[in-house]
C-alpha positions in Angstrom: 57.2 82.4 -9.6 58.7 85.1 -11.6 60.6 83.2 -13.7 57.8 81.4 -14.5 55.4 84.6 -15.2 58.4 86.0 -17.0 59.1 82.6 -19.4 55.3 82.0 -19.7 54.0 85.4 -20.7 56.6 86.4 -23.7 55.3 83.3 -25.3 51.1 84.3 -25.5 49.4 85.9 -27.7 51.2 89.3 -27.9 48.1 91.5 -29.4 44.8 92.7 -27.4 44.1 92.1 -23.7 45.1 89.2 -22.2 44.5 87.5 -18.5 46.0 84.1 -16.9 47.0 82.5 -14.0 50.4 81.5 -13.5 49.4 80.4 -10.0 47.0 77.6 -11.6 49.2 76.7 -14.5 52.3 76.4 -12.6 49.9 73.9 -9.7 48.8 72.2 -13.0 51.9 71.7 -14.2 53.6 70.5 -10.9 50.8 67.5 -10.9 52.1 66.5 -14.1 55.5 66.8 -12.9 55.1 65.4 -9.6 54.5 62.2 -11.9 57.1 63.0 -14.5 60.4 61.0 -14.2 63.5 61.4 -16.0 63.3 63.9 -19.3 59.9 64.9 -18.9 60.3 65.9 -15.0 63.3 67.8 -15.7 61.9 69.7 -18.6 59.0 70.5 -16.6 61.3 71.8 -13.8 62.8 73.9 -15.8 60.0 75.6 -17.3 58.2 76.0 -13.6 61.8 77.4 -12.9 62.0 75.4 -9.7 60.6 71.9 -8.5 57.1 71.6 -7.4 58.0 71.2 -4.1 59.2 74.7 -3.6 56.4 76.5 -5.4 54.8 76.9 -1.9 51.5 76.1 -3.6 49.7 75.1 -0.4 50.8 78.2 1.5 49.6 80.6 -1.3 46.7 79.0 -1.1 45.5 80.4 2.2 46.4 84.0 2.1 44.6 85.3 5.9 41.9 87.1 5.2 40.9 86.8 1.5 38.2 84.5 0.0 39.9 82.0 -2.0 38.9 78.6 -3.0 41.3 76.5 -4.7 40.8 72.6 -6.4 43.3 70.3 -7.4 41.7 67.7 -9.3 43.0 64.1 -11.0 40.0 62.8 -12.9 40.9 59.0 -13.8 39.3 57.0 -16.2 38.0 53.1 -14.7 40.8 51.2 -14.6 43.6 53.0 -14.8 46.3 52.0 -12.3 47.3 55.5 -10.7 50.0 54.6 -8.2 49.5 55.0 -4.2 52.8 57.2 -3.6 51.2 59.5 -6.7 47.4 60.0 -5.1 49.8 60.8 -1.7 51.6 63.4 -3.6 49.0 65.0 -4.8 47.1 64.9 -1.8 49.4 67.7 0.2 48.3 70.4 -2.4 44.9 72.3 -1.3 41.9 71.4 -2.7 43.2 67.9 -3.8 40.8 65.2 -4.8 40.8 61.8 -7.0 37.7 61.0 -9.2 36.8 58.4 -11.6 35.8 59.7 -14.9 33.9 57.7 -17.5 36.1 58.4 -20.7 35.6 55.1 -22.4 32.4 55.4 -22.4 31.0 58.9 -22.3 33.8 61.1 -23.0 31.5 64.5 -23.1 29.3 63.6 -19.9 32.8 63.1 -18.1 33.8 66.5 -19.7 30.9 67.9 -18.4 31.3 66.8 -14.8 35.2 68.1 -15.2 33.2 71.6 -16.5 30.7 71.6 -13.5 33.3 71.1 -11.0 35.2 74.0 -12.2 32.1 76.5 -12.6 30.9 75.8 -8.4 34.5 76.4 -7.3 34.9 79.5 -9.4 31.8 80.8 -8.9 30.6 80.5 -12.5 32.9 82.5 -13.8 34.8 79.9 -15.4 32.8 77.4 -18.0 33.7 75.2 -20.6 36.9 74.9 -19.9 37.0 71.8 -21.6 35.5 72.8 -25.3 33.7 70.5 -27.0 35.8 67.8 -28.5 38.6 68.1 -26.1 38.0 64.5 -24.0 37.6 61.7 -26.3 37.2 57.4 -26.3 41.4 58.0 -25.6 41.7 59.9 -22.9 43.2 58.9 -19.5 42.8 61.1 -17.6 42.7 65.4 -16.9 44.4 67.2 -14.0 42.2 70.0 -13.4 43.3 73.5 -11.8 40.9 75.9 -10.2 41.4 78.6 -8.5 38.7 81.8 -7.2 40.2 85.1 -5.4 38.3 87.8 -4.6 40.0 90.2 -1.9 38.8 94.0 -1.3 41.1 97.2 -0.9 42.6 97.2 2.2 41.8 101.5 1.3 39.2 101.4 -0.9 38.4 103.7 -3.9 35.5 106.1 -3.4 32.6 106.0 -5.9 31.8 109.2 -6.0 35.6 110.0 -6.9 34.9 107.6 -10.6 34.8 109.7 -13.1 34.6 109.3 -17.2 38.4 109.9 -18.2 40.3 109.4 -21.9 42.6 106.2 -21.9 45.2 105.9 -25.1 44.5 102.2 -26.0 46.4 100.7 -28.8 43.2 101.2 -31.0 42.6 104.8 -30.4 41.1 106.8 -27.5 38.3 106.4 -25.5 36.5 107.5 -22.6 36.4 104.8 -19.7 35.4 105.1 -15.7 38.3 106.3 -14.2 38.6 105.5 -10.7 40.5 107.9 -8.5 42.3 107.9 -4.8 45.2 109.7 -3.2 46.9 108.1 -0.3 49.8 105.9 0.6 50.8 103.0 -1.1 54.7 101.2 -2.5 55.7 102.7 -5.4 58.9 103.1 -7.9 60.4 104.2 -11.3 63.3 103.1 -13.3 64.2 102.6 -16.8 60.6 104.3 -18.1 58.8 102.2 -15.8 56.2 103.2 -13.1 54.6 100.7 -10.6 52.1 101.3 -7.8 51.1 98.5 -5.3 47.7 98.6 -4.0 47.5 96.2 -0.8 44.3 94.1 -0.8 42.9 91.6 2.0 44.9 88.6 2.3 47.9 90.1 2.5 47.9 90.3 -1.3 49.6 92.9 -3.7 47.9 94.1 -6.5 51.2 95.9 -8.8 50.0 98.2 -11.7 53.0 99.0 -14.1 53.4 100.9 -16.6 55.6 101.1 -19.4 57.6 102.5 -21.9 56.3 99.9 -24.7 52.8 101.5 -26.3 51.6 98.1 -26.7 52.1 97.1 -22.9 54.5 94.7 -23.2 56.1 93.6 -19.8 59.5 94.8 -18.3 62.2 92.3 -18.2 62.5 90.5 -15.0 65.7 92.7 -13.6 63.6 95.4 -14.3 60.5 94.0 -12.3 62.4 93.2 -9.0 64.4 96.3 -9.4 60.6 98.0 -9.3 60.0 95.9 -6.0 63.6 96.8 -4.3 63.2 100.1 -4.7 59.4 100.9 -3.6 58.5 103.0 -1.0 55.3 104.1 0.6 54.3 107.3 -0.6 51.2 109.8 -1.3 50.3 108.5 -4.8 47.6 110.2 -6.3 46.6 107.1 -8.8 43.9 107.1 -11.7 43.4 103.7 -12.7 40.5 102.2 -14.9 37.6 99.9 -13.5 38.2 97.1 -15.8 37.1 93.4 -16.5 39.2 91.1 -18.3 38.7 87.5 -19.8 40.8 84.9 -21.5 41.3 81.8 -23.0 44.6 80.0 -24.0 45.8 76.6 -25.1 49.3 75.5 -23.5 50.7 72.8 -25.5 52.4 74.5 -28.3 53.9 77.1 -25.7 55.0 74.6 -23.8 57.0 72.5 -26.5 58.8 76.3 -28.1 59.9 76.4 -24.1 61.7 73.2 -24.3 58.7 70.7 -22.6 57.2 69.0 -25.4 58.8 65.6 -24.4 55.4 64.8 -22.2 53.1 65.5 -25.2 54.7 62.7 -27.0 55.4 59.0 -27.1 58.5 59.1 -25.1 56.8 60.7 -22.0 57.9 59.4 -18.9 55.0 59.8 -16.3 55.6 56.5 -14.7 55.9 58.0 -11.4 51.6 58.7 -11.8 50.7 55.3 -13.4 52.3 51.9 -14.4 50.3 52.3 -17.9 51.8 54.2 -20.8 50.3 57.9 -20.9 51.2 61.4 -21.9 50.1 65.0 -22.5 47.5 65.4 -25.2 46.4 69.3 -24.3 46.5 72.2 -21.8 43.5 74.2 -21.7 43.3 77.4 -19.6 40.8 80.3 -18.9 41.1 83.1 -16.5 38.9 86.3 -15.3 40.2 89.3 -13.8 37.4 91.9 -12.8 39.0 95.5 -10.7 36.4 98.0 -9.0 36.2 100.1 -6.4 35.9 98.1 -3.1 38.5 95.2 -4.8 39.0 92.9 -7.5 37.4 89.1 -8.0 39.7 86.6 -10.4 38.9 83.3 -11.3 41.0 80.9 -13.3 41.4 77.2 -13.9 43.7 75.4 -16.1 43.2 71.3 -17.7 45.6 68.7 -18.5 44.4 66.6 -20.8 45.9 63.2 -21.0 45.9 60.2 -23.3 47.4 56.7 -23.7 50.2 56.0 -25.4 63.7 105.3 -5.1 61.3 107.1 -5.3 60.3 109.3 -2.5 58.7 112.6 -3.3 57.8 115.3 -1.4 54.3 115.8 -2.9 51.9 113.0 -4.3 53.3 111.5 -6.8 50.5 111.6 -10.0 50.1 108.1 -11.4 47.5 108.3 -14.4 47.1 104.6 -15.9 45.3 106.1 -19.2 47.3 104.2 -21.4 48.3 100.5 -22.3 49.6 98.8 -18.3 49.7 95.5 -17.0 48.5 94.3 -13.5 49.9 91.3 -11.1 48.0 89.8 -8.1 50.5 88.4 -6.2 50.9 87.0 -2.5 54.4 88.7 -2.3 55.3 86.5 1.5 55.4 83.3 -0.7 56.0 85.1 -4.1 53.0 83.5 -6.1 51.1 85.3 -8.5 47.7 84.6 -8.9 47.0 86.6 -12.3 48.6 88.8 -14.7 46.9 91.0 -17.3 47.7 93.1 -19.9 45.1 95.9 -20.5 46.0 97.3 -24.2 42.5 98.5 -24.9 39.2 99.4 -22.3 
């Protein structure tokens, strides 16, 4: 799922903080394509950087130990003639359900119920995914994505150890709680870049990087699995911020500039999910990130909207995140990543 973080990422907005889930877009996005024939299935390949089948959705989805809750979700308007071998598709993937959605004649009450279903698997931290105005008289049908993580340190930061600490932000400086813990954990340089991996419940990785850039922009993806190559465990002694971060995106126009805009148009081929005429109207997503001393909670869900038509010192190594980083929650066995943030500013 690299690629995919890698393709994705360049193309959002480039300024402030920013959280998402490539783990729910990318089960989003295999729906559709699990559906897509010709064109449109091979455009969405390449953008997923592999075909759905060998995302390993459905084993990311139950990583040992950590509380995770994950929904796959085809909401169909009446009628609609989804076909058998599609509902069986999407049946292997966790969480996977069909509904009926009343589009035709409520649009924002079938929103609504799409909403509510979203906020109880996510704890509430998600809502309104769908905005106002985003299911309409037209619409099909919407995929909806949801996905909740919450996973504590497998070594846990110590309270008392938090302390009020200057980070550089892009905006200026500022004092912010500091969190503070010496101790083993995988870590590597090269090319200006620093990463530490904290492990987390679940046998999930939590990397903090940081950069070269000021503004936190990512390394390039040689760069990233050079990071991972190289790690070793070693005494780190990190300082990292207690941070929460929130986000909301729309998908469509990223996804046409990456080559995919074939399903949000008249010549979408999605006759593998129904024998009537439909494509891509929207892609709403939303995402939460929230890092503390005992772990980190995420939550993130993502709608498809459809219509008709080396390092190894001798000493800890000092690892002060006080400036612009970015953070991935990843599962690294099956390599998904559940989130990845950008702090520029606490």
């Amino acid at each position: 799922m690299d690629d995919f973080l890698m393709t994705l990422h360049g193309r959002l907005p480039a300024e402030a903080n920013l959280v998402w889930s490539p783990y729910s877009v990318a089960s989003a996005l295999a729906l559709v394509a699990a559906g897509a024939r010709g064109r449109t299935r091979e455009e969405l390949t390449r953008v997923l950087g592999a075909p759905p089948e060998r995302l390993r959705l459905a084993e990311a989805a139950a990583p040992g130990d950590a509380e995770i809750r994950v929904a796959n979700v085809l909401w169909a308007r009446a009628g609609l003639p989804v076909k058998d071998a599609y509902r069986q598709a999407i049946a292997e993937l966790p969480g996977a359900a069909f509904r009926v959605a009343d589009f035709a004649g409520d649009p924002d009450a079938a929103r609504r119920v799409v909403n509510a279903e979203v906020e109880k698997v996510t704890e509430e931290l998600i809502q309104d995914l769908l905005p106002p105005g985003s299911v309409d008289r037209r619409t099909a049908a919407v995929i909806a994505n949801a996905l909740y993580l919450k996973a504590a340190w497998r070594s846990p930061f110590a309270e008392r150890d938090t302390r009020s600490e200057p980070f550089h932000g892009v905006h200026g400086r500022k004092r912010v709680p500091m969190m503070r813990r010496t101790g083993r954990m995988a870590y590597a340089e090269t090319e200006g870049w620093r990463m530490a991996a904290l492990a987390a419940d679940g046998e999930v990785a939590v990397e903090v990087l940081v950069g070269p850039d000021p503004a936190g922009a990512p390394p390039g993806l040689d760069v990233l699995r050079r990071l991972r190559d190289s790690a070793r465990h070693v005494s780190v002694a990190l300082s990292l911020p207690r941070f929460r971060v929130e986000s909301r995106v729309s998908l469509g126009e990223t996804l046409d500039t990456l080559g995919a805009g074939t399903a949000f148009t008249g010549d979408a081929d999605l006759s593998g999910m129904s024998a009537e005429p439909v494509h891509l109207d929207r892609i709403e997503h939303k995402a939460v990130l929230d890092v503390d001393e005992a772990g980190f909670e995420g939550a993130a869900a993502t709608a498809v909207v459809m219509t008709l038509s080396a390092f190894t010192p001798g000493r800890p190594v000092e690892f002060r995140v006080d400036r612009p980083f970015l953070v991935l929650v990843r599962h690294p066995r099956t390599e998904a990543i559940y989130f990845a943030a950008r702090i520029t500013d606490l």
